[in-house]
C-alpha positions as CSV (number, residue, x, y, z in Angstrom):
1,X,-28.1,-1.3,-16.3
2,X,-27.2,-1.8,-20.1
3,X,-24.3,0.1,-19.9
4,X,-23.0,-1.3,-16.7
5,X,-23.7,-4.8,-18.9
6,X,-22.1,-3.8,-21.4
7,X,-18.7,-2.8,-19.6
8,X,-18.9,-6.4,-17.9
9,X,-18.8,-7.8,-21.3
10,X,-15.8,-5.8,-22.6
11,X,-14.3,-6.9,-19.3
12,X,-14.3,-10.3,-20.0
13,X,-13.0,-10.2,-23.6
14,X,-9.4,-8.7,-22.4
15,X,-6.5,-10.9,-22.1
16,X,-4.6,-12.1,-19.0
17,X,-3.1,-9.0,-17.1
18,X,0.1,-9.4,-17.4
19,X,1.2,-9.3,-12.8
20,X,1.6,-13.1,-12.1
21,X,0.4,-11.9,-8.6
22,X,-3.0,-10.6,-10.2
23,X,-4.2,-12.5,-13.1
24,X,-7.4,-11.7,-14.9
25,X,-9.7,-14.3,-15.4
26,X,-13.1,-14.3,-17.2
27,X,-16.1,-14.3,-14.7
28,X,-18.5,-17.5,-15.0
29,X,-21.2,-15.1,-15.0
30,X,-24.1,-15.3,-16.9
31,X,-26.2,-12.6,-18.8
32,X,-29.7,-13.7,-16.7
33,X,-27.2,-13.4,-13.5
34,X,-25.9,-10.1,-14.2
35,X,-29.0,-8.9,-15.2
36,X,-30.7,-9.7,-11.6
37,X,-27.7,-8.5,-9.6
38,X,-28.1,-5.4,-7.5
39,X,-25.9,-2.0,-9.0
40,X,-24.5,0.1,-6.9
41,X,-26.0,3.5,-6.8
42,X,-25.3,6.1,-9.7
43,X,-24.1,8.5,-7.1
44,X,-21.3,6.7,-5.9
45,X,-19.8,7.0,-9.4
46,X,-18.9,10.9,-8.3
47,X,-16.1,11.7,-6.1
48,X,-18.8,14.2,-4.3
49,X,-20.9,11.3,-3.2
50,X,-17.7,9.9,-1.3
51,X,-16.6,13.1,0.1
52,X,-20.0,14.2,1.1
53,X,-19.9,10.3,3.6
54,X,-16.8,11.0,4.9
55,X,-17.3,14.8,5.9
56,X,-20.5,13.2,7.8
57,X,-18.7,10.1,9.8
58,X,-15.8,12.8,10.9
59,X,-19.0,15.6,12.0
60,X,-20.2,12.6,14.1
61,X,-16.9,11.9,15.1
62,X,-16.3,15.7,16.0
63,X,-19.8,15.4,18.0
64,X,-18.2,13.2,20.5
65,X,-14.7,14.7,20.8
66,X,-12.6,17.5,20.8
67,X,-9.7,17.7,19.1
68,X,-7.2,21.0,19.8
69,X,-4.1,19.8,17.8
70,X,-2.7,19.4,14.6
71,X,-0.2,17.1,12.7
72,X,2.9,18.5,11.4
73,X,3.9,15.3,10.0
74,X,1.9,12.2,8.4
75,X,3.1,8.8,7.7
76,X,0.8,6.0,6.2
77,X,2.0,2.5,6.6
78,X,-0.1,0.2,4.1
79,X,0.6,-3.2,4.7
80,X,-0.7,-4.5,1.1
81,X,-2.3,-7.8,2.2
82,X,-2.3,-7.7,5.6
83,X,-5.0,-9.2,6.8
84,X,-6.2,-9.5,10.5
85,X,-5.8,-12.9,10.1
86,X,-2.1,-12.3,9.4
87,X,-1.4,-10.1,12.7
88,X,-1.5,-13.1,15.2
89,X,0.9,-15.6,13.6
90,X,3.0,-12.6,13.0
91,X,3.5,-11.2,16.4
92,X,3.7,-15.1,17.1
93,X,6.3,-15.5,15.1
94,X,8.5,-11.7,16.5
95,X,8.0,-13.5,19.9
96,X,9.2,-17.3,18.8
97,X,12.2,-16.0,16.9
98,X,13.2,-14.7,19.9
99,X,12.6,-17.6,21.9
100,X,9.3,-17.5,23.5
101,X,6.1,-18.7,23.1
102,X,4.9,-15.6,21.1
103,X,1.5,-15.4,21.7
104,X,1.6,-12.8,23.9
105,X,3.8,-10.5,21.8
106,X,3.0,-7.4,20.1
107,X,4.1,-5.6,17.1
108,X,5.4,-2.2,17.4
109,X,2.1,-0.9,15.5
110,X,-0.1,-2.9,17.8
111,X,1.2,-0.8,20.6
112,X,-0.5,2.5,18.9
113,X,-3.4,3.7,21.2
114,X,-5.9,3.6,19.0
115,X,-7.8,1.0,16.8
116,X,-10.6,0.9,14.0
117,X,-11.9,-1.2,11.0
118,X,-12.5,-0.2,7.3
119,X,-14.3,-1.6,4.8
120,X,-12.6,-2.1,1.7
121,X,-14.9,-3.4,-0.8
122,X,-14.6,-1.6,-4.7
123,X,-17.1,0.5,-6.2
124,X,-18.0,-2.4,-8.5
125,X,-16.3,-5.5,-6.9
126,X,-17.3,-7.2,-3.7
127,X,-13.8,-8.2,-2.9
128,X,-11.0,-5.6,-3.9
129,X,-7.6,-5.3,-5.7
130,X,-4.4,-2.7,-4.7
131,X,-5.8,0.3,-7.0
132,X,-8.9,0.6,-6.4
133,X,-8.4,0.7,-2.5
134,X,-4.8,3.0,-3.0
135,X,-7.5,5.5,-4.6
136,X,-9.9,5.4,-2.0
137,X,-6.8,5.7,0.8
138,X,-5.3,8.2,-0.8
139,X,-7.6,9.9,-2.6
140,X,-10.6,9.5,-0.5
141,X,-13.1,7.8,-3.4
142,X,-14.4,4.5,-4.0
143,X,-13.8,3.7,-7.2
144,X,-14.0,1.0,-10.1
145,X,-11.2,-2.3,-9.6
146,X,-8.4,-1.7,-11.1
147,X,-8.5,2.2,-11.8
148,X,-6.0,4.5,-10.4
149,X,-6.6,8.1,-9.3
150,X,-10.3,8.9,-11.2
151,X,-13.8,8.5,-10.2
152,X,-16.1,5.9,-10.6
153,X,-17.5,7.2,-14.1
154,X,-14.4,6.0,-15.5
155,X,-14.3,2.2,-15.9
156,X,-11.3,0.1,-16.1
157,X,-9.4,-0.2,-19.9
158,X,-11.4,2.9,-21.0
159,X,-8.5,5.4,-21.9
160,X,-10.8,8.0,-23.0
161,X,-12.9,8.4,-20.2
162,X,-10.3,9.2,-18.1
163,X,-8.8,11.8,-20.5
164,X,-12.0,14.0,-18.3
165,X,-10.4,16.2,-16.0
166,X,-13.6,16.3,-14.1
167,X,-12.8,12.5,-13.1
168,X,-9.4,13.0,-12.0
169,X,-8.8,12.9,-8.2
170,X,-6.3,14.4,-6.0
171,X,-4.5,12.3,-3.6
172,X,-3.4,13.7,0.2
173,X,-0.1,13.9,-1.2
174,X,-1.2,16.6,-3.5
175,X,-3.0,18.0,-0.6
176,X,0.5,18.2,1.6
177,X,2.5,19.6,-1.4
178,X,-0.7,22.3,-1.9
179,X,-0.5,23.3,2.1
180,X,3.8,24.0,1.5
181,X,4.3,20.9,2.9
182,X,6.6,17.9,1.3
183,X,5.5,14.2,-0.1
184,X,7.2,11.3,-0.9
185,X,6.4,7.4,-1.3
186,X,8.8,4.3,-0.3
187,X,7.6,1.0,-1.1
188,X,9.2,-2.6,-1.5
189,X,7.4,-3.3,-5.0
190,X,8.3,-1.4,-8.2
191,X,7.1,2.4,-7.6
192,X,5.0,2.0,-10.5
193,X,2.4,-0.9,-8.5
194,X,-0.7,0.1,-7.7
195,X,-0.6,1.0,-4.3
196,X,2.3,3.7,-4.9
197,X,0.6,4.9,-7.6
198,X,-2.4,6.0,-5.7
199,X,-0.7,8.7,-4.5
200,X,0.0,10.6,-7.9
201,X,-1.6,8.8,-10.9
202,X,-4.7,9.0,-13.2
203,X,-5.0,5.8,-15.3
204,X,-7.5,3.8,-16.6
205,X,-5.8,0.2,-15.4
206,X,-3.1,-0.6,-12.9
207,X,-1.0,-2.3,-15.7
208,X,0.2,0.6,-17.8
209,X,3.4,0.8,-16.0
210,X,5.2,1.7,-19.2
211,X,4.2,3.2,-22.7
212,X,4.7,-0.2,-24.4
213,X,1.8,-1.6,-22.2
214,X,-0.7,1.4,-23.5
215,X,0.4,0.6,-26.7
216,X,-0.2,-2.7,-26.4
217,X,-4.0,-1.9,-25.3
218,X,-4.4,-0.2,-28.2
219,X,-3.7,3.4,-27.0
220,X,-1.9,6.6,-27.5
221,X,0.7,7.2,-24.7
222,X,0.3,10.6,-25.5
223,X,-3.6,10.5,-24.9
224,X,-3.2,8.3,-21.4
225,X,0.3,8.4,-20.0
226,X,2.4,5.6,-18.4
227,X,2.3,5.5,-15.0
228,X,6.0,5.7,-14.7
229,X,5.9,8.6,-16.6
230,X,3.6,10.2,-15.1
231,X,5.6,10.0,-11.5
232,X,8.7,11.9,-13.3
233,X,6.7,14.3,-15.2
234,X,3.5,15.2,-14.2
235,X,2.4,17.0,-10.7
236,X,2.1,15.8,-8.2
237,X,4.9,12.8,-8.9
238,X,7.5,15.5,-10.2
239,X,7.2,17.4,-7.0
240,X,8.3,14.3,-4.3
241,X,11.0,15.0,-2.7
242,X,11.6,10.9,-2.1
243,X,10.9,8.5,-4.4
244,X,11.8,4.6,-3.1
245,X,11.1,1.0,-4.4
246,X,11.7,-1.5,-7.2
247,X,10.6,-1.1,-11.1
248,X,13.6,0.4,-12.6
249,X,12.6,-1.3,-16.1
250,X,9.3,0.8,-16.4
251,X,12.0,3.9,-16.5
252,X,14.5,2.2,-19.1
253,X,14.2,1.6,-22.5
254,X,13.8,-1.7,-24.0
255,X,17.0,-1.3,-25.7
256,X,19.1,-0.5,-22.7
257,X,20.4,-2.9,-19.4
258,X,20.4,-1.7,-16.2
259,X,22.8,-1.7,-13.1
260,X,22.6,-5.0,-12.5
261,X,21.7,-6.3,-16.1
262,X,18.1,-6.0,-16.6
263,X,16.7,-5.2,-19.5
264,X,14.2,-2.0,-19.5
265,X,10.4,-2.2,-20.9
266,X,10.0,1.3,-22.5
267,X,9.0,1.9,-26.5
268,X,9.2,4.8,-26.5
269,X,13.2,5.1,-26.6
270,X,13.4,7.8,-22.9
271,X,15.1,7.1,-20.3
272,X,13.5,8.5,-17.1
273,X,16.1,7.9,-14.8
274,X,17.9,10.7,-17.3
275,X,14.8,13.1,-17.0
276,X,14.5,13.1,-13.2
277,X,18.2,13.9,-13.1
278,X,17.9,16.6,-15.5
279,X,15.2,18.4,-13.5
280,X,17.0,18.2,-10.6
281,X,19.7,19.4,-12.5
282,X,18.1,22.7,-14.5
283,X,16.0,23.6,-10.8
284,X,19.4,23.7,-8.8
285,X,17.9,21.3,-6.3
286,X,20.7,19.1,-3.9
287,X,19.4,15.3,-5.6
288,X,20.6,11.8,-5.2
289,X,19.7,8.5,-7.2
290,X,20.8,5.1,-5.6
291,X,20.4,1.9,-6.8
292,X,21.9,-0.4,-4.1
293,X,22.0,0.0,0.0
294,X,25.5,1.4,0.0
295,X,24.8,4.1,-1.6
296,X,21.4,4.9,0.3
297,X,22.7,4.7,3.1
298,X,25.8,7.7,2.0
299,X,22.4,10.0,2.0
300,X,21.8,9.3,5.6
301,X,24.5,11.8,6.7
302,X,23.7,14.6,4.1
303,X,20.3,14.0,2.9
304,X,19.9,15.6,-0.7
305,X,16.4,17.7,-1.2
306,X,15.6,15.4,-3.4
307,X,16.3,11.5,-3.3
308,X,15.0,8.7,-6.4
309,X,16.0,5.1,-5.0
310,X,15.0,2.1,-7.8
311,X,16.7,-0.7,-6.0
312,X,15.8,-3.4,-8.3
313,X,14.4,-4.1,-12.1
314,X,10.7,-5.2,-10.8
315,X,10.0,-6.0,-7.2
316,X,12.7,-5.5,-4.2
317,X,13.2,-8.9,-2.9
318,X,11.8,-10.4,0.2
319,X,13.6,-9.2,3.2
320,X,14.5,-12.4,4.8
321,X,16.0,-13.5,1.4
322,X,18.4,-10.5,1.4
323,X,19.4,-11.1,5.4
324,X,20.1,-15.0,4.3
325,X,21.6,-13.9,1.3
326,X,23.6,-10.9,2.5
327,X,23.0,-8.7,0.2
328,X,23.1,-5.5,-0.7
329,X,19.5,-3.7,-0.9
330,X,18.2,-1.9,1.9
331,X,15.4,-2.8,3.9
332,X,12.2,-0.7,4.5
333,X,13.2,0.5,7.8
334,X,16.4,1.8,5.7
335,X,14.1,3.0,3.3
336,X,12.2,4.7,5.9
337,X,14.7,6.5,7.9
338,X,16.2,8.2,4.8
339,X,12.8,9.2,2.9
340,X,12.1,10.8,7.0
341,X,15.6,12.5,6.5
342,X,14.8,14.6,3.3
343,X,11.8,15.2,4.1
344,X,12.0,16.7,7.6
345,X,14.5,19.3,6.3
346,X,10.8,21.3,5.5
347,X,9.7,23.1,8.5
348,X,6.2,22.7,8.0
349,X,6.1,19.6,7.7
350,X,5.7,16.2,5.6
351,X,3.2,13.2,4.2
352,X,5.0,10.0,3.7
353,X,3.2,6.8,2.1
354,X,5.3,3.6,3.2
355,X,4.1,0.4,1.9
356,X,5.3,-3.2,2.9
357,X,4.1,-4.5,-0.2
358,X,5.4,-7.5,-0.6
359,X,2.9,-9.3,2.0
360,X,0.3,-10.0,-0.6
361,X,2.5,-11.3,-3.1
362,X,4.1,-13.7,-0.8
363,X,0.0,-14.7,0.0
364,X,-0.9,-14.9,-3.6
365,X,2.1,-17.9,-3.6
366,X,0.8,-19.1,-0.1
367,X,4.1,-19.1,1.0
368,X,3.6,-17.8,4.9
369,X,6.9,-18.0,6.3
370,X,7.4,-15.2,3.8
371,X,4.4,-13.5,4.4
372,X,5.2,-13.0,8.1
373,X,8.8,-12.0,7.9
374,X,7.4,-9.5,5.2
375,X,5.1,-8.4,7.7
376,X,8.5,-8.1,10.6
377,X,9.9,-6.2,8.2
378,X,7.0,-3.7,7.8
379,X,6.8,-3.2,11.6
380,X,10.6,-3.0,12.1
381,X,9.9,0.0,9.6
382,X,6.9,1.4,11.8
383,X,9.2,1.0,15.3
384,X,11.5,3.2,13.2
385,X,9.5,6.3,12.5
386,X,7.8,5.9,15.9
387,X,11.8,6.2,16.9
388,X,12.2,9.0,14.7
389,X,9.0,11.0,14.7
390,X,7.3,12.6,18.1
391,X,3.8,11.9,18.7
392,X,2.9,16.1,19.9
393,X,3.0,16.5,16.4
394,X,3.4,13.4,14.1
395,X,0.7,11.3,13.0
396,X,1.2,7.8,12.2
397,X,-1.2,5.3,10.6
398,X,-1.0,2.0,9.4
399,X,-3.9,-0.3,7.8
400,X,-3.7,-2.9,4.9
401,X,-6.1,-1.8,1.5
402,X,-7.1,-5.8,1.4
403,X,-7.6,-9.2,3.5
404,X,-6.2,-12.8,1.9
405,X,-7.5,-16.3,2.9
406,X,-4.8,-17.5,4.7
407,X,-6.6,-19.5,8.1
408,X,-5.1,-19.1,11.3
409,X,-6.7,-23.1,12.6
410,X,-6.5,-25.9,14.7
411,X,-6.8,-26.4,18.7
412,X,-3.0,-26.6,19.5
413,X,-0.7,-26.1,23.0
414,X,0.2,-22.4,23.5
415,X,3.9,-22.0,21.7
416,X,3.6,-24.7,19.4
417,X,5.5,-23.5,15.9
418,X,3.5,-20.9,14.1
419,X,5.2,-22.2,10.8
420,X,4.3,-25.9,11.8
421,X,1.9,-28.5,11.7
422,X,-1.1,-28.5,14.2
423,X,-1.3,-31.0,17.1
424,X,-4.4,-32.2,15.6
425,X,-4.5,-34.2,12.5
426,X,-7.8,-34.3,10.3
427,X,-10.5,-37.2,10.3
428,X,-8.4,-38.6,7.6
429,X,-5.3,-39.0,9.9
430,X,-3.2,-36.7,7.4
431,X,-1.6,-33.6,9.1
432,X,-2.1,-30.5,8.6
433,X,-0.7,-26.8,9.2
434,X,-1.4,-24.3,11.0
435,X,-1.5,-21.5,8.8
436,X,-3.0,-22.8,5.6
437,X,-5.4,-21.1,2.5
438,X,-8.5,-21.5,0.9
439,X,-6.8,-21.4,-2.8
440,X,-4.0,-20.6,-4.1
441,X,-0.9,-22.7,-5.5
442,X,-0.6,-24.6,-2.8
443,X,-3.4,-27.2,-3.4
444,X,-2.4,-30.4,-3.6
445,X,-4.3,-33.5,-5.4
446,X,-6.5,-36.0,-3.0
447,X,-5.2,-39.6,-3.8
448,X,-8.0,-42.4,-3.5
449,X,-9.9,-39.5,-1.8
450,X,-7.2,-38.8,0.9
451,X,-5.3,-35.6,1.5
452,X,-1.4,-35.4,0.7
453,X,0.6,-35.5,3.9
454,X,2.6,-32.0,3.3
455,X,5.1,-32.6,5.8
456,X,6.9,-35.6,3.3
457,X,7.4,-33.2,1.0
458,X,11.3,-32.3,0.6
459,X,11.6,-28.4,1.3
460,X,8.8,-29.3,4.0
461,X,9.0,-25.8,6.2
462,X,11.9,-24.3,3.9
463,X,11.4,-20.1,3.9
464,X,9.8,-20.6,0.0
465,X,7.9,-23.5,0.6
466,X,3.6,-23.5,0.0
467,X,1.3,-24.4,2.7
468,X,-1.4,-26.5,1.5
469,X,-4.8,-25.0,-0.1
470,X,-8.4,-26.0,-0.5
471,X,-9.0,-24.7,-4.1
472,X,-6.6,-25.1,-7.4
473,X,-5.5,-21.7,-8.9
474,X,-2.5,-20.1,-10.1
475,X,-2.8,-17.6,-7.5
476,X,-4.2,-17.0,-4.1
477,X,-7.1,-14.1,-3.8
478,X,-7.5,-11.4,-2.0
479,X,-10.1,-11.5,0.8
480,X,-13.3,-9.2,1.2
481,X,-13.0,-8.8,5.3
482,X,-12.4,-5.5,6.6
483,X,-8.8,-4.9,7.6
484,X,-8.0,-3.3,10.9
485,X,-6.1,0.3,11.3
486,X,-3.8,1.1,14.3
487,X,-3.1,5.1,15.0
488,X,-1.0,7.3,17.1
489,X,-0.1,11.0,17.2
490,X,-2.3,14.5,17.4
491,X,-6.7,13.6,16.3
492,X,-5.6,10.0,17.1
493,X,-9.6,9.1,18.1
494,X,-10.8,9.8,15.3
495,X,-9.8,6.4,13.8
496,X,-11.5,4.5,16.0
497,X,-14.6,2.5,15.1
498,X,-15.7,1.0,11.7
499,X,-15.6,3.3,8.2
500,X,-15.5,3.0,4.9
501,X,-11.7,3.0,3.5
502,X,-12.2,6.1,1.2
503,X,-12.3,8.1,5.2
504,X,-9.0,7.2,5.9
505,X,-7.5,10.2,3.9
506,X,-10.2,12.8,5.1
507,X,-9.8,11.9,8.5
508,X,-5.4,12.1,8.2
509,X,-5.9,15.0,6.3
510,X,-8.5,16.7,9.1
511,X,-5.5,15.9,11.7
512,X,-3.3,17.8,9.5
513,X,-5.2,20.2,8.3
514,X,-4.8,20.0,4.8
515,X,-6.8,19.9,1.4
516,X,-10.8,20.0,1.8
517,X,-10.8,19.1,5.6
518,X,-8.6,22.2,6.2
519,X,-11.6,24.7,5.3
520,X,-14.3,22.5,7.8
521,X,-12.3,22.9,10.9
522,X,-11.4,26.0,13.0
523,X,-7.9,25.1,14.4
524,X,-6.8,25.2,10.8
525,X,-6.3,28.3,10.1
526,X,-3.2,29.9,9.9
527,X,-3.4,31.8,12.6
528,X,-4.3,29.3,14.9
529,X,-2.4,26.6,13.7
530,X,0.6,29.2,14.1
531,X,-0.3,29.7,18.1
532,X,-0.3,26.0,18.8
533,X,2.7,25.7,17.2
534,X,4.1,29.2,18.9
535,X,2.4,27.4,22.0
536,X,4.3,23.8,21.7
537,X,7.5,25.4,21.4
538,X,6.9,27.5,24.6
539,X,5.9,24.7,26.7
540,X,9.2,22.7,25.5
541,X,11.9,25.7,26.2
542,X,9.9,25.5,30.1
543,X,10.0,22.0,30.6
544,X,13.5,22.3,29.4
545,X,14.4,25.0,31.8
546,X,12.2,23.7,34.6
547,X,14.5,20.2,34.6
């Protein structure tokens, strides 16, 4: 209890993280407070405590069902934000865009056969950020906020504890690459963010994108890598075959502008861009590195083994804002198609992390017009693979690692604008919308105790403007509710029902047939997984013949 006291007070003495998206605050938590609260147990500090739970929920899984085939393939869509509560005014929107009511739509992912909840709380926070729940995704752990890749015994800022290999995680990504397989991650935030970084980083906070931010905590680069570097030079990062999103300035040097005039972040004078290229270079791989759409889209026709895409300095840019603005980055169904490209060109097979990641930041500025075109965008990249990938032997996935508090109120006619104002107004008489949020930006000041009327304002309904809030702060939170997960291809059932987050990769990775979940099934030996596949291919060459 003292220690765990004593890491909330080092906690609170660190400044303001530096993501505008996810700022730090100090907790108004008081010593008597802290000192009555309820820990969680010591055994769900260790990665065993978390593989032990999810090896039970899929035995009781397996008690119920029988599962007699295997994915070749996995993609993970991760929809960072997306909160049940955002899935309804979405598909409302697909449908009104297109002229109907809406209600009634669905998403491409909706149409996926099978449903479940997960749980997403933190090993030490009630309500979660983007690394602690990429490492329990990816990595199958619960772990402390704002930690990446280690176990629960490391807590967040402390460089030295997670220079322990014995709290270091692996991610399914390593698990793929391990089985012969290939990995890569797409995203529409810099490749550094946390979600991304789930899949192949160890750090002690999200933050240390770049070696100027370690040093800037007070630590040796050398001692805890950037997370940038560790995606072009340590395993399992050096071994993706695609690498896709924003965050070219935690690759540059501080001393060096970009493609398009941005100036890089590194201290450290390297220029990773240069290293990736040179590994391709020395190993005699086929590589690519693209910057803008036109030059992604030249991979689609020879896809390189090896393809690095950092379309812009920090974040891509919201979707809708490139369409209006016709310009030229890709979108995430692009970014999709040509990370499924490369990797298919492996026989065994492929994991593929996708995230639309650009949902929760468009939240945090309770902006949803942006929110929900983010999340169009997202599914437009999910109707892709489904297009691309066959369900005998891909899996496909999608969930979100974390609700928001956007509200989806107010009692009005079927079709009425999802972006608009409800036909109800408030006891006050002052209108109000729809889709609105419990904080965030948007709050506006009451005048002689009466709400401001948000439709006078002058970008009323504009694609950037903020809905109202309830509660003043800089930027919207994250919600604690559990977030829903849609899945179709081979072991599909299993996903049913409610679980903790940190099953999600145990259960993809016992559909697959790779890392720890290989050893506790049957099917997966090589053997058999050879005669299913030996099998497959038999019963396509007669259905071929037969019609």
């Amino acid at each position: 209890m003292l220690a765990s006291l004593l890491v909330l007070s080092l906690a609170l003495l660190v400044p303001a993280h530096a993501d505008r998206y996810h700022p730090e605050r100090a907790a108004t938590v008081t010593a008597a407070v802290a000192a009555t609260a309820a820990m969680p147990d010591e055994a769900e500090r260790s990665a065993d405590y978390w593989y032990s739970e999810a090896f039970a929920a899929v035995d009781e899984r397996l008690s119920n069902h029988i599962y007699d085939d295997v994915a070749k393939n996995v993609v993970m869509f991760l929809g960072d934000g997306l909160s049940v509560a955002t899935l309804a005014p979405a598909r409302t929107l697909r449908g009104q865009l297109a002229g109907r009511t809406g209600e009634e739509e669905r998403l491409a992912f909706e149409r996926f056969p099978v449903t479940g909840l997960a749980k997403t709380y933190c090993l030490d926070a009630q309500i979660p950020d983007s690394a602690c729940t990429a490492t329990a995704y990816l990595c199958g752990v619960k772990v402390n906020r704002g930690t990446l890749g280690v176990s629960g015994a490391v807590p967040r800022w402390d460089c030295g504890a997670s220079t322990d290999s014995a709290t270091h995680l692996e991610s399914i990504a390593a698990w793929a690459l391990a089985d012969g397989r290939s990995a890569g991650i797409v995203t529409s935030t810099r490749i550094t963010h946390a979600s991304p970084a789930g899949a192949y980083a160890r750090s002690a906070n999200r933050g240390w994108e770049n070696d100027a931010q370690v040093r800037a905590a007070g630590h040796d680069p050398a001692l805890c890598p950037d997370i940038a570097d560790q995606l072009i030079n340590s395993y399992p990062g050096n071994r993706f075959k695609v690498i896709l999103g924003g965050g070219r300035r935690e690759f540059r040097p501080n001393t060096t502008m970009d493609e398009e005039n941005d100036l890089g972040r590194r201290s450290d004078g390297r220029d990773l861009i240069e290293e990736w290229l040179a590994q391709r270079e020395r190993a005699g791989d086929s590589h690519a590195y693209a910057w803008n759409r036109t030059q992604l889209l030249d991979a689609f026709a020879s896809p390189p083994d090896y393809l690095l895409g950092l379309f812009e300095a920090t974040h891509l840019r919201y979707e809708e804002e490139v369409r209006e603005g016709n310009l030229d980055e890709p979108t995430l169904a692009e970014l999709t198609e040509a990370a499924i490209r490369v990797l298919s060109k492996n026989p065994r097979g492929f994991f593929l992390f996708v995230e639309g990641g650009r949902i929760d930041h468009a939240h945090h500025e309770t902006r949803p017009a942006l929110a929900l075109h983010e999340t169009l965008a997202l599914d437009d990249a999910v109707a892709r693979a489904d297009a691309l990938l066959p369900r005998a032997s891909s899996l496909l996935v999608l969930t979100a690692d974390h609700s928001h508090v956007m509200a989806y109120n107010g009692y009005s006619r079927r079709g009425n604008d999802i972006l608009g104002v409800s036909d109800y107004r408030g006891d006050d008489e002052v209108p109000y919308m729809t889709l609105s949020y419990t904080n965030g930006p948007g709050y506006r000041p009451h005048i002689d105790g009466k709400r401001a009327d948000v439709t006078s304002d002058h970008t009323f309904q504009a694609l950037r403007w903020r809905t109202h809030a309830d509660v003043p702060l800089e930027s919207e939170t994250h919600g604690g509710e559990d977030v829903a997960v849609f899945a179709r291809g081979p072991a599909q059932a299993l996903f049913t029902g409610l679980y903790e987050q940190s099953q999600l990769p145990h259960l993809m990775a016992h559909a697959a047939c790779l890392g720890p979940a290989a050893a506790r099934r049957a099917l997966c030996s090589h053997s058999a997984a050879l005669d299913a596949s030996v099998i497959a291919i038999l019963l396509s060459v007669l259905a071929a013949i037969y019609h």
